[in-house]
C-alpha positions as CSV (number, residue, x, y, z in Angstrom):
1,X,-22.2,15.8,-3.7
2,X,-25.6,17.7,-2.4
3,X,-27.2,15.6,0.6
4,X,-30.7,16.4,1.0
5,X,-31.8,15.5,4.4
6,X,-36.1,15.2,4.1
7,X,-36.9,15.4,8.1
8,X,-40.5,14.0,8.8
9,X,-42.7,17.0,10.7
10,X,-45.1,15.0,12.5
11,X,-46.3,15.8,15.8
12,X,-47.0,13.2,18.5
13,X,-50.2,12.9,19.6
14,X,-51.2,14.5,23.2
15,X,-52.9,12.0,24.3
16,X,-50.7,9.4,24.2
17,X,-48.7,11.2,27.1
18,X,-51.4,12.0,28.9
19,X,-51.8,10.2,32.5
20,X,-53.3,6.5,32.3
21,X,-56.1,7.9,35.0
22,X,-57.4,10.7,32.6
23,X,-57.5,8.3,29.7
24,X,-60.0,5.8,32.3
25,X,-61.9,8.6,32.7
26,X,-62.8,9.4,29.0
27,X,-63.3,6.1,28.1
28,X,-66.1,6.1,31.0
29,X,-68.0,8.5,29.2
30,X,-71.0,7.9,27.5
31,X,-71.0,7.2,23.5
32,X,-71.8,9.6,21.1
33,X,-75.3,9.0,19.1
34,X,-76.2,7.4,15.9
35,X,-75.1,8.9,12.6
36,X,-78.3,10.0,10.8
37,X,-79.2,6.9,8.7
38,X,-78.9,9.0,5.5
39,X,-75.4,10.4,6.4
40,X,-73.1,9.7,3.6
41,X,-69.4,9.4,5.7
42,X,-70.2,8.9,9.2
43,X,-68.1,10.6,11.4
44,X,-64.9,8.6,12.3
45,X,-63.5,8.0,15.7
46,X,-60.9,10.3,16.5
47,X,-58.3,7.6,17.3
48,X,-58.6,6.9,13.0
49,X,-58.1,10.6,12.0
50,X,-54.5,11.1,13.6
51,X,-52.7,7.4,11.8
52,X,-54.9,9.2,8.0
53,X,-53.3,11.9,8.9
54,X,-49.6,10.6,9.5
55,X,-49.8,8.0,6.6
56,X,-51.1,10.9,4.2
57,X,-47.6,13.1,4.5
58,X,-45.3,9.9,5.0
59,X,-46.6,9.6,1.8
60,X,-46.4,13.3,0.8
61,X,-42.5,13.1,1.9
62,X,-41.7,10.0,-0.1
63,X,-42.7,11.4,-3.0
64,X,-40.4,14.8,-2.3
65,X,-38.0,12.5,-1.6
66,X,-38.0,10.3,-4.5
67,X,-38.1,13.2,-6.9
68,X,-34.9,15.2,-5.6
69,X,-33.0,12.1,-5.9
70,X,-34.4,11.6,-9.9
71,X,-33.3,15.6,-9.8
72,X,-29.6,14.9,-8.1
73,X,-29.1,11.9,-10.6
74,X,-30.0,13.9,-14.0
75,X,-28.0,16.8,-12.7
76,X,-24.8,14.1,-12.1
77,X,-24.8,12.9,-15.3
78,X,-25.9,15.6,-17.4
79,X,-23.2,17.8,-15.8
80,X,-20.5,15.9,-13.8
81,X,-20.1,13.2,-16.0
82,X,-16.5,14.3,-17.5
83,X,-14.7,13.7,-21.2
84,X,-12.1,11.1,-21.4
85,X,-8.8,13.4,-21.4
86,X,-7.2,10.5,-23.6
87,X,-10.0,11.1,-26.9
88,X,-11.9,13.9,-25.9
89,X,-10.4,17.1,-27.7
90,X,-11.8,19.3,-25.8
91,X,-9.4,18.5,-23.0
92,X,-6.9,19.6,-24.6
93,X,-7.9,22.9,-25.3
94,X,-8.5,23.1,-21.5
95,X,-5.1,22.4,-21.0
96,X,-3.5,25.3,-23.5
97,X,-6.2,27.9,-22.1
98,X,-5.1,27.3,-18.2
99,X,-7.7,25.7,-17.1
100,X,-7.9,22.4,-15.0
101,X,-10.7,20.6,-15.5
102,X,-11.5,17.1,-13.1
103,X,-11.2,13.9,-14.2
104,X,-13.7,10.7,-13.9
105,X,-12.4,9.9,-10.7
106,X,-12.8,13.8,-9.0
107,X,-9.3,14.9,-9.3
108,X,-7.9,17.3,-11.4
109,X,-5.2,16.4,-13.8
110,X,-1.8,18.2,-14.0
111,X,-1.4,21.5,-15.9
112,X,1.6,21.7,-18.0
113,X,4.7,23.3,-17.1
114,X,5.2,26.1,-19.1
115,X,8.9,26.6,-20.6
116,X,10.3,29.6,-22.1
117,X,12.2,28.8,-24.9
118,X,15.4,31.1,-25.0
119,X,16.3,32.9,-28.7
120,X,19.6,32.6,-28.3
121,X,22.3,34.4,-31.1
122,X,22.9,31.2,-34.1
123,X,26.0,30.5,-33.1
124,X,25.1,28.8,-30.0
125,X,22.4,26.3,-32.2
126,X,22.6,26.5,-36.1
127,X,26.0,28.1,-36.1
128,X,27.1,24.9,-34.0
129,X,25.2,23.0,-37.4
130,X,26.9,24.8,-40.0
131,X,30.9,24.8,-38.5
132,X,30.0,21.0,-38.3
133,X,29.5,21.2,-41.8
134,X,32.2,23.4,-43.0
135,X,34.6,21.2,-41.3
136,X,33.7,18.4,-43.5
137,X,33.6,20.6,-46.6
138,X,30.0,21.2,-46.6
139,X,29.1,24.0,-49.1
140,X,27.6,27.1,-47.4
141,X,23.9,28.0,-46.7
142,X,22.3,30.9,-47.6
143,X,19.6,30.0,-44.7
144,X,21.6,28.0,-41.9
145,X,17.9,26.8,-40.2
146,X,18.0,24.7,-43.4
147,X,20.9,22.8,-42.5
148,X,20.4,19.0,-40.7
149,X,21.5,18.3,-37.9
150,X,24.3,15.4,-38.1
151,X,23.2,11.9,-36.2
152,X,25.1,11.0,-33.6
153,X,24.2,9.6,-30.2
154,X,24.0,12.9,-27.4
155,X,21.7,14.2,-30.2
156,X,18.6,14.7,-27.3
157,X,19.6,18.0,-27.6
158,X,18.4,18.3,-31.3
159,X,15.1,16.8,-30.7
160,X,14.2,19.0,-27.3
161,X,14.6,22.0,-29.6
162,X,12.8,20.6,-32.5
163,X,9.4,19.8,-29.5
164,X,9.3,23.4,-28.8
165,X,9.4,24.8,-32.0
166,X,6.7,23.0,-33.4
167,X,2.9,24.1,-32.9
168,X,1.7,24.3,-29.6
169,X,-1.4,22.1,-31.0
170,X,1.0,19.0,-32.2
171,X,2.4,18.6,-28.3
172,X,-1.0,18.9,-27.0
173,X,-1.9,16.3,-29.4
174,X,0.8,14.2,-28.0
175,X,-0.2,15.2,-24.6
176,X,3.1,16.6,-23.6
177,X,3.9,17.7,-20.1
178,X,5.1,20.9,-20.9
179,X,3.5,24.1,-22.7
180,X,5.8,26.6,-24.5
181,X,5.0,30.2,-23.8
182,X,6.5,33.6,-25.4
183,X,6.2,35.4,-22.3
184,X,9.0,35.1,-19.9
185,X,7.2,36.9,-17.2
186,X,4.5,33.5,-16.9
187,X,7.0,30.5,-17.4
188,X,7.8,27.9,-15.2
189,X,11.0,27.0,-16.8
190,X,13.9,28.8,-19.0
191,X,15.2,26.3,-21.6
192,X,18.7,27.3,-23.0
193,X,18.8,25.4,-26.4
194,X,23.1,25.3,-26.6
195,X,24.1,22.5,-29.4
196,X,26.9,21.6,-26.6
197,X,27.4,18.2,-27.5
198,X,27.6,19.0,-31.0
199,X,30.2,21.6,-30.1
200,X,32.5,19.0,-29.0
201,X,32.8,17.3,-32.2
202,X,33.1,19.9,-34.6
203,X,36.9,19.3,-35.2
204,X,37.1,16.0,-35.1
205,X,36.0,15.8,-39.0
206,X,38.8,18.1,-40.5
207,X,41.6,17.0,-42.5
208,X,44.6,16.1,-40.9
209,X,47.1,19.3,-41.1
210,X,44.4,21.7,-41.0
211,X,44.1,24.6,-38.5
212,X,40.8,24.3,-36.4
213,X,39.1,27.9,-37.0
214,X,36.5,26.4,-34.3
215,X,36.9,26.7,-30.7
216,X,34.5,24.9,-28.5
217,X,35.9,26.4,-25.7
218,X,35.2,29.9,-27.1
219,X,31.5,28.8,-27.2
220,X,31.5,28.1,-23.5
221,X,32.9,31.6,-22.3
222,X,30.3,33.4,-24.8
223,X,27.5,31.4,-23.6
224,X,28.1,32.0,-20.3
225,X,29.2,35.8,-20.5
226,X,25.9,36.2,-22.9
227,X,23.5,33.9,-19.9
228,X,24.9,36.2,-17.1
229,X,23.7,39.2,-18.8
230,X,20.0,37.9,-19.0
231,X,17.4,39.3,-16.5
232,X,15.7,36.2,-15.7
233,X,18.7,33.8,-15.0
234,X,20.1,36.7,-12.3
235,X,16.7,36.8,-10.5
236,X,16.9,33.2,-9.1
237,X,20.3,32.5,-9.7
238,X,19.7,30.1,-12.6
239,X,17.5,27.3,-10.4
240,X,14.8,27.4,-13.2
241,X,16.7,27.0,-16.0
242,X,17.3,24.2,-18.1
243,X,20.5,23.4,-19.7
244,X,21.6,20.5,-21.2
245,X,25.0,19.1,-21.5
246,X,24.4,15.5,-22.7
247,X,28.1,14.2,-23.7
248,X,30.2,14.2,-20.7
249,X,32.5,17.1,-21.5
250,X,29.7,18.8,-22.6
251,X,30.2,22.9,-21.3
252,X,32.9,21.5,-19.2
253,X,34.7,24.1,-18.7
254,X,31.5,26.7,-17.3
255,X,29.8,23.8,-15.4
256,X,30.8,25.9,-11.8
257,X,28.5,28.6,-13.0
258,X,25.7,27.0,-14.6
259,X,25.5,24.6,-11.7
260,X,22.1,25.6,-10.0
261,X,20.3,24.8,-13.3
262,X,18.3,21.7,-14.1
263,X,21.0,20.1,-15.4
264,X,20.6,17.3,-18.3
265,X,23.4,14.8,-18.4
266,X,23.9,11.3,-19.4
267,X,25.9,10.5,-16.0
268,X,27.9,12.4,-13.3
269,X,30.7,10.4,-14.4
270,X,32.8,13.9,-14.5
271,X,30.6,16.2,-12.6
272,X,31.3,16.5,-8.9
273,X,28.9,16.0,-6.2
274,X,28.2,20.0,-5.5
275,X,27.7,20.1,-9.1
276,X,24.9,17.7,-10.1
277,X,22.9,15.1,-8.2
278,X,20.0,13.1,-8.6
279,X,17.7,15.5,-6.9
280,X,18.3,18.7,-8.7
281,X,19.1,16.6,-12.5
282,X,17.7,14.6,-15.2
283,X,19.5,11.1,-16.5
284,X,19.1,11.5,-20.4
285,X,19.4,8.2,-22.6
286,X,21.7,8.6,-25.4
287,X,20.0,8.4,-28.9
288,X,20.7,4.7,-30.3
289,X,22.5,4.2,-33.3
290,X,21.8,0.8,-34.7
291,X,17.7,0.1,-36.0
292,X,14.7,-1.0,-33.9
293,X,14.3,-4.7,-34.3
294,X,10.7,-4.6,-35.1
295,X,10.0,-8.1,-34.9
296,X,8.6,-10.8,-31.8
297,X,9.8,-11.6,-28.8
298,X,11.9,-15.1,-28.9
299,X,14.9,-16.8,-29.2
300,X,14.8,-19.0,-32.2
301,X,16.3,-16.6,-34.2
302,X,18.8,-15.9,-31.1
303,X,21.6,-18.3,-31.7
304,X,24.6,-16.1,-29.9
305,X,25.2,-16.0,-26.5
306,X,26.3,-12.5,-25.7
307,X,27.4,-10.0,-28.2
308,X,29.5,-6.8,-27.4
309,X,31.2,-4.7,-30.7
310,X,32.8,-1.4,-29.1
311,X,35.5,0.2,-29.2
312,X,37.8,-2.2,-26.7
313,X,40.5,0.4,-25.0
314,X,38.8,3.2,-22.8
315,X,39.7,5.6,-20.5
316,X,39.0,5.8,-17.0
317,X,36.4,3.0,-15.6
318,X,36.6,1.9,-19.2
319,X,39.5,0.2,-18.9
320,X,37.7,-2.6,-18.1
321,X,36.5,-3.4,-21.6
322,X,39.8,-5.1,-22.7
323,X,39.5,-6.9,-19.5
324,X,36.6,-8.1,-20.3
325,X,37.6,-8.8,-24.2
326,X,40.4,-11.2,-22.6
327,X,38.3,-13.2,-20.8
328,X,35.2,-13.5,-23.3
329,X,36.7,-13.8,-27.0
330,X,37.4,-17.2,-27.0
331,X,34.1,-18.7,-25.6
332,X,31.5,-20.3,-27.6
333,X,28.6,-18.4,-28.5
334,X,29.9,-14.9,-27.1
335,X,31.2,-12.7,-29.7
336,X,33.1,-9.3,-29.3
337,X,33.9,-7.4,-31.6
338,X,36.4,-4.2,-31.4
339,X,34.7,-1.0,-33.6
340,X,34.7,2.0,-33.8
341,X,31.3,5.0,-35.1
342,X,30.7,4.6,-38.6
343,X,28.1,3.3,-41.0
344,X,29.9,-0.2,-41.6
345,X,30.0,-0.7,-38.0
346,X,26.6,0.2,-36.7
347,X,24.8,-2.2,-39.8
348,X,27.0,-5.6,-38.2
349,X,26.1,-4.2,-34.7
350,X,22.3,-4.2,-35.6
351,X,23.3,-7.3,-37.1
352,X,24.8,-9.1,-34.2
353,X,22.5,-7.4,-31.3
354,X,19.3,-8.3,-33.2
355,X,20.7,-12.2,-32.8
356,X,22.2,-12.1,-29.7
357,X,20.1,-13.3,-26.3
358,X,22.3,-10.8,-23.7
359,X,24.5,-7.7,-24.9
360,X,27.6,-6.9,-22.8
361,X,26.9,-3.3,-21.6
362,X,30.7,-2.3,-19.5
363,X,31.6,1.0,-18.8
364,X,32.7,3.5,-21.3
365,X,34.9,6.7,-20.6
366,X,32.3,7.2,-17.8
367,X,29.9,4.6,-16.2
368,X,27.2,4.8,-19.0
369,X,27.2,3.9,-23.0
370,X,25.0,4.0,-26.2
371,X,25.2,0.3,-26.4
372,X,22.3,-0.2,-23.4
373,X,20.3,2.1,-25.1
374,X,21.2,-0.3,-29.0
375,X,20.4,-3.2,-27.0
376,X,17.0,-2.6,-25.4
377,X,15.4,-1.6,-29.2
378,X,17.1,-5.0,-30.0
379,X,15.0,-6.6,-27.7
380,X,18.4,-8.0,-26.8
381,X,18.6,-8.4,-23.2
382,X,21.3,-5.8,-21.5
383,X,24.0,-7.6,-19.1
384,X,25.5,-4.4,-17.7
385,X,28.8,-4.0,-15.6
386,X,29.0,-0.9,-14.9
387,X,29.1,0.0,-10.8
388,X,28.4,3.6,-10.8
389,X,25.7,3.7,-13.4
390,X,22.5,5.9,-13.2
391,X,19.7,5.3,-15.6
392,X,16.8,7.2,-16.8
393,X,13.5,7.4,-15.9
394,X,14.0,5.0,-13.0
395,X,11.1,6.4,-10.8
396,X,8.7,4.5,-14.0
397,X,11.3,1.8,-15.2
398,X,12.1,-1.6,-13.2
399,X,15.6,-2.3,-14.6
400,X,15.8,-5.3,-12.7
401,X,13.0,-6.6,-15.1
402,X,15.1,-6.0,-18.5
403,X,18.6,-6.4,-17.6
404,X,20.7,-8.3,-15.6
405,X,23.2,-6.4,-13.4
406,X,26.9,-7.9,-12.6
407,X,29.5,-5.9,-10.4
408,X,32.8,-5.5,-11.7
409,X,34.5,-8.0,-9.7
410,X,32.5,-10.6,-10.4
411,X,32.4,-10.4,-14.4
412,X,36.6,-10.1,-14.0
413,X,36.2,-13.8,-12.5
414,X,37.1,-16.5,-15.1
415,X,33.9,-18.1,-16.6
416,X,31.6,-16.2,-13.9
417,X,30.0,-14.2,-16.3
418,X,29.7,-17.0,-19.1
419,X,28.4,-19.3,-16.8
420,X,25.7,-17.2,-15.1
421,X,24.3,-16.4,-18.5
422,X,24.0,-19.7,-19.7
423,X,22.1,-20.7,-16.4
424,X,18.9,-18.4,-17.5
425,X,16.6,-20.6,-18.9
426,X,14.1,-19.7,-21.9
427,X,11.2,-18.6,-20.2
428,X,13.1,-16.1,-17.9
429,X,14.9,-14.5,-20.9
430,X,11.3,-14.4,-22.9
431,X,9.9,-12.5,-20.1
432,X,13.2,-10.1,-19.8
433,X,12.0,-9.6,-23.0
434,X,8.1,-9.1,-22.8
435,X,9.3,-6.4,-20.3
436,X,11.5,-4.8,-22.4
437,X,8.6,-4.5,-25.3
438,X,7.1,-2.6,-22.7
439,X,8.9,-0.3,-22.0
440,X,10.9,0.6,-25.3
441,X,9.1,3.6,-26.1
442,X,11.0,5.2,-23.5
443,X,13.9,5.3,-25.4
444,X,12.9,6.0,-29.1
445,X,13.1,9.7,-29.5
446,X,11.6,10.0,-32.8
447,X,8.0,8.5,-31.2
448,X,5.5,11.1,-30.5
449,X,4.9,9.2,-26.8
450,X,8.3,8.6,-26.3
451,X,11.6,9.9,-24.9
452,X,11.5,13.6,-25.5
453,X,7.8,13.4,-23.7
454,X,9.5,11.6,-20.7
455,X,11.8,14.0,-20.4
456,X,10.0,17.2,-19.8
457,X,7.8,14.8,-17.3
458,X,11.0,14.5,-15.4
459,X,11.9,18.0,-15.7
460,X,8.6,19.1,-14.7
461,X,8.7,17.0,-11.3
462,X,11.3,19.3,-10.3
463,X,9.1,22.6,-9.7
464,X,8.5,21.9,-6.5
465,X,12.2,21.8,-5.1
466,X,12.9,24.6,-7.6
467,X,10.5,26.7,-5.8
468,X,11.8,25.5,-2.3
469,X,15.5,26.4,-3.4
470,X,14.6,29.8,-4.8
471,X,12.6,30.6,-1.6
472,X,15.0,29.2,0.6
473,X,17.9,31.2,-1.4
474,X,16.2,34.5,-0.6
475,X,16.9,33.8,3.7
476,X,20.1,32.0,3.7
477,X,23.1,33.4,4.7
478,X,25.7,33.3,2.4
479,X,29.2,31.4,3.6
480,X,31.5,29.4,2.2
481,X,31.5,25.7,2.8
482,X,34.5,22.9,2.2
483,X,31.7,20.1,1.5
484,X,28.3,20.3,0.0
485,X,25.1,21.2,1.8
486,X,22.0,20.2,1.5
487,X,21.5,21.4,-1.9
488,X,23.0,18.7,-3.6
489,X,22.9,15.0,-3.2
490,X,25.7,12.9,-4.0
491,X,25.3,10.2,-6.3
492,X,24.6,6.5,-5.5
493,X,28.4,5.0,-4.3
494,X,26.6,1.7,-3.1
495,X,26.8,-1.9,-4.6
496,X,25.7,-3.7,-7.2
497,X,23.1,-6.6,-7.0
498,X,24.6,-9.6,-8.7
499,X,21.8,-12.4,-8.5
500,X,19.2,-12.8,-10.6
C-alpha cells in the first residue's frame, strides 16, 4: 500500500513568542486613523489576516488530501482487485506460463511442480498390457497403446500415466498440482511410468500346465539396468524421481537401488526402514473394486451389523482374519463371508457393504487392504484392526472421524468387538457417516478432483526435502552405517487407540 503523508506548512506567528513586555508596548501605541468613508474593504487588523491565512491552506490541504485518497482507492480496485483462481480462466493460463500471480488475500498461490514424464521402451508399460493379455488368450494388437488396461485394485499406476498424457489444458482445468514438461533440463520431478503391479500378475491367468514365457523378475533387472544408464537419475542419485510400486512385492527384488526415489507404496509392510519411510514416501489407496453407493446417509436401509467377505486365510499379520472369522460367524447381525477376486464376489460385497453399518477392515498379507478403501464409497463405516497401518493423505484426513480403530488384542477378546459396535448409538454412526461423504472424493480415482490430484499434492510437498537431500548429498562423506541415518524415518511402531 502507498501512504501519503500530507504535512501542514504553516508557520507560527512571531509574535506570539515575542516577550509579554514588547507586546505592552505596541498595544500602547496610538490607533491608526479612520478608513476613508468611501473605502470599499477597510483595512483589517493584522491579528485577522494570519487565522485567513492558516484556515485558507487547511483548506487547500484537505482538499489535496481527499483527492489522493479518491486516487489510491480507484487505483486499488481498478488494478489490485484480483480474479478468483477457482472461475477465472485466466489464472490458469498464469499457472502454465510460469507466472505467480497474488491472490485476494496478498499471497501468491503455489506454482505447479513440473514432472518429467519418462518414454520408457513398451515393455515396461503397454508390453506389461499386452503379456497380460496373451496370457489369457487375448488375440494380438497391431497397436498395443490400444489395448485396456485390466481392473484390478494397485491399478493407481494406470491412472497416474493416463493424467500426464492427457492435455496440459484438461489438468489445468482440474487444477492439478503438477505441470508436465518435455524438457528434462526444467522439471522438478522424473516420473518412471513401470506397470509394476501389473507385472506381478501376469502369470497368474495362464492355464494350468503351461510354461510362463513371462518373467517379472526379468522386468525388474532391465528396468533397473536401463534407469542406471539415464543421465538425470545419476546426477542426484535418483532423490527426484518418482517410482511407484503399489502392490507390495511390487519391483521387490531392485527396491535397494531404487531406494532414494519418491517411493509410492500402499504400506511398508515389506520394505525396511532404510528403504521407505513416511518422510521421503507417499501412502497410495488401492483402487476399490465394489460400486460407489450413491445414495444418503442413514441407517434404515442398514440392517447388518458388520460385514467382512475376504479371503479368510492370510499370510503374515493376516493370520488374524480366521481368528477373527471364529469369533464373529456365529453372531447376530455380523456376517463374514470367505471370497476370493472375481465378478460374482465383488456384486454380493457391494451388496453386503452397501447394507452393513461397520465393515471389518483386519490386516491382509501386510497391514493394509482394498476392503477400507470398498467400505468408505459404501458409506459403510470402517472398523479397522490393523496395528501397523498407515493411511493416505493423513496430513488432510481425520480418520478418527470415519472409522473406528481396535488393536489386535482387543478384537481377539470374546464379544469385545461385537459389543463395542453395538454400543454406538445412531447419531454417532450418522455423523461417522456425514464425515465420510466428505471426504470420499479422496478415494475415487476416476473423479477429476480426486485421488490422482491428491497424489501429486503429496508428491509435490516433497521438494523441499528433495532439495535438502540432494544438497546435503553433495557434502557428506560417504561411510557405511549398520542402522539408518537421518535419511530415513522408520515407520510408526506405536499403539493403537481403542476408545471411541
Amino acid at each position: 500500500m502507498v501512504v501519503v503523508s500530507v504535512r501542514p506548512s504553516v508557520r507560527l506567528c512571531n509574535s506570539a513568542a515575542e516577550p509579554m513586555s514588547e507586546r505592552s508596548a505596541k498595544s500602547r501605541k496610538p490607533r491608526p486613523a479612520s478608513p476613508p468613508a468611501n473605502a470599499i474593504f477597510p483595512p483589517q487588523p493584522s491579528s485577522l489576516l494570519i487565522p485567513m491565512a492558516r484556515k485558507s491552506s487547511l483548506l487547500k490541504q484537505a482538499l489535496i488530501f481527499v483527492l489522493l485518497l479518491l486516487a489510491l482507492y480507484a487505483f486499488f480496485t481498478s488494478f489490485l482487485n484480483n480474479p478468483d483462481p477457482k472461475t477465472d480462466p485466466s489464472f490458469r493460463s498464469h499457472r502454465l506460463s510460469g507466472e505467480n500471480p497474488s491472490d485476494s488475500t496478498g499471497k501468491s498461490p503455489p506454482l505447479p511442480a513440473k514432472v518429467f514424464l519418462y518414454e520408457l521402451p513398451e515393455r515396461f508399460t503397454y508390453g506389461v498390457i499386452r503379456e497380460h493379455s496373451a496370457a489369457r488368450g487375448g488375440a494380438p494388437a497391431a497397436d498395443v497403446s490400444a489395448l485396456k488396461y485390466p481392473g484390478h485394485q494397485h491399478m493407481a499406476e494406470w491412472y497416474l500415466f493416463a493424467d500426464l498424457r492427457r492435455p496440459e489444458q484438461e489438468r489445468a482445468r482440474a487444477s492439478s498440482p503438477i505441470a508436465r514438461v518435455t524438457d528434462p533440463e526444467e522439471a522438478d520431478l522424473f516420473y518412471l511410468p513401470v506397470f509394476s503391479s501389473l507385472s506381478l500378475i501376469v502369470n497368474q491367468g495362464r492355464p494350468p500346465g503351461t510354461d510362463p514365457v513371462y518373467s517379472d523378475e526379468e522386468m525388474q533387472e532391465e528396468l533397473v539396468k536401463w534407469l542406471e544408464g539415464q543421465a538425470y537419475w545419476k546426477r542426484n542419485n535418483g532423490r527426484d524421481h518418482v517410482i511407484i510400486a503399489q502392490d507390495p512385492n511390487a519391483l521387490y527384488r531392485v527396491v535397494d537401488r531404487i531406494k532414494n526415489a519418491i517411493l509410492l507404496v500402499s504400506d511398508f509392510g515389506r520394505l525396511k526402514p532404510d528403504q521407505a519411510s513416511l518422510v521421503k514416501d507417499v501412502i497410495l489407496p488401492y483402487s476399490h473394486r465394489i460400486n460407489t453407493y450413491n445414495g444418503d446417509i442413514g441407517i434404515e436401509k442398514r440392517k447388518t451389523l458388520l460385514f467382512f467377505m475376504g479371503n479368510r486365510f492370510r499370510k503374515e499379520g493376516g493370520k488374524i482374519r480366521d481368528l477373527l472369522f471364529q469369533l464373529l460367524e456365529d453372531e447376530e447381525d455380523v456376517v463374514m463371508k470367505h471370497g476370493a477376486q472375481s465378478r460374482e464376489s465383488r456384486r454380493a460385497a457391494s451388496q453386503g457393504m452397501h447394507t452393513s453399518k461397520f465393515c471389518l477392515n483386519p490386516a491382509g498379507d501386510t497391514p493394509s487392504a482394498c476392503r477400507l478403501f470398498d467400505a468408505i464409497v459404501s458409506l459403510c463405516v470402517p472398523v479397522i484392526v490393523s496395528d501397523s497401518i498407515e493411511l493416505p493423505f493423513e496430513d488432510v484426513i481425520d480418520y478418527r472421524k470415519i472409522a473406528i480403530f481396535v488393536d489386535t488384542a482387543s478384537s481377539l477378546k470374546r464379544g469385545f468387538l461385537v459389543k463395542l459396535l453395538r454400543q454406538v448409538p445412531t447419531e454417532r454412526i450418522l455423523e461417522y457417516q456425514k464425515e465420510i461423504k466428505e471426504v470420499k472424493r479422496f478415494f475415487e480415482y476416476g473423479d477429476p478432483n480426486g485421488t490422482v490430484n491428491e497424489i501429486w499434492r503429496q508428491i509435490s510437498q516433497k521438494l523441499p526435502l528433495i532439495k535438502l537431500m540432494i544438497n546435503r548429498d553433495k557434502r557428506i562423506v560417504k561411510r557405511d552405517m549398520s542402522e539408518p541415518d537421518c535419511s530415513c524415518m522408520c515407520t510408526n511402531q506405536t499403539g493403537v487407540i481403542s476408545t471411541l
